[in-house]
C-alpha positions as CSV (number, residue, x, y, z in Angstrom):
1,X,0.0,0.0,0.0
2,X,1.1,3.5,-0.7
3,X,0.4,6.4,0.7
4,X,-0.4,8.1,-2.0
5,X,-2.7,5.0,-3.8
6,X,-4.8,5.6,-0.4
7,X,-4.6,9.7,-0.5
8,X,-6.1,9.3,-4.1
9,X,-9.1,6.7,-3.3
10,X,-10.1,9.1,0.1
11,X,-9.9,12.0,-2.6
12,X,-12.2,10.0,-5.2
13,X,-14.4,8.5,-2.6
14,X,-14.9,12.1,-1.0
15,X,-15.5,14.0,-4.0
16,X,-18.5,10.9,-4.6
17,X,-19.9,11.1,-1.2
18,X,-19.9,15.2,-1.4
19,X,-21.4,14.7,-4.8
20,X,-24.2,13.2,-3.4
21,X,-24.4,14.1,0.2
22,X,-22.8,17.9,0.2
23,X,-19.8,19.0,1.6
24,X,-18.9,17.1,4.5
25,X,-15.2,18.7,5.1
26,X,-14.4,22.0,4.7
């Protein structure tokens, strides 16, 4: 596992979730 393989998926899985739920982080 790299840390940047599992920085990238968070990003992706983020952005989907904000797509659909809203910003959850600012």
């Amino acid at each position: 596992m790299t840390t940047r393989r599992t920085r990238s998926v968070a990003a992706i899985v983020t952005a989907r979730v904000e797509l659909k739920t809203g910003p959850l982080i600012v």
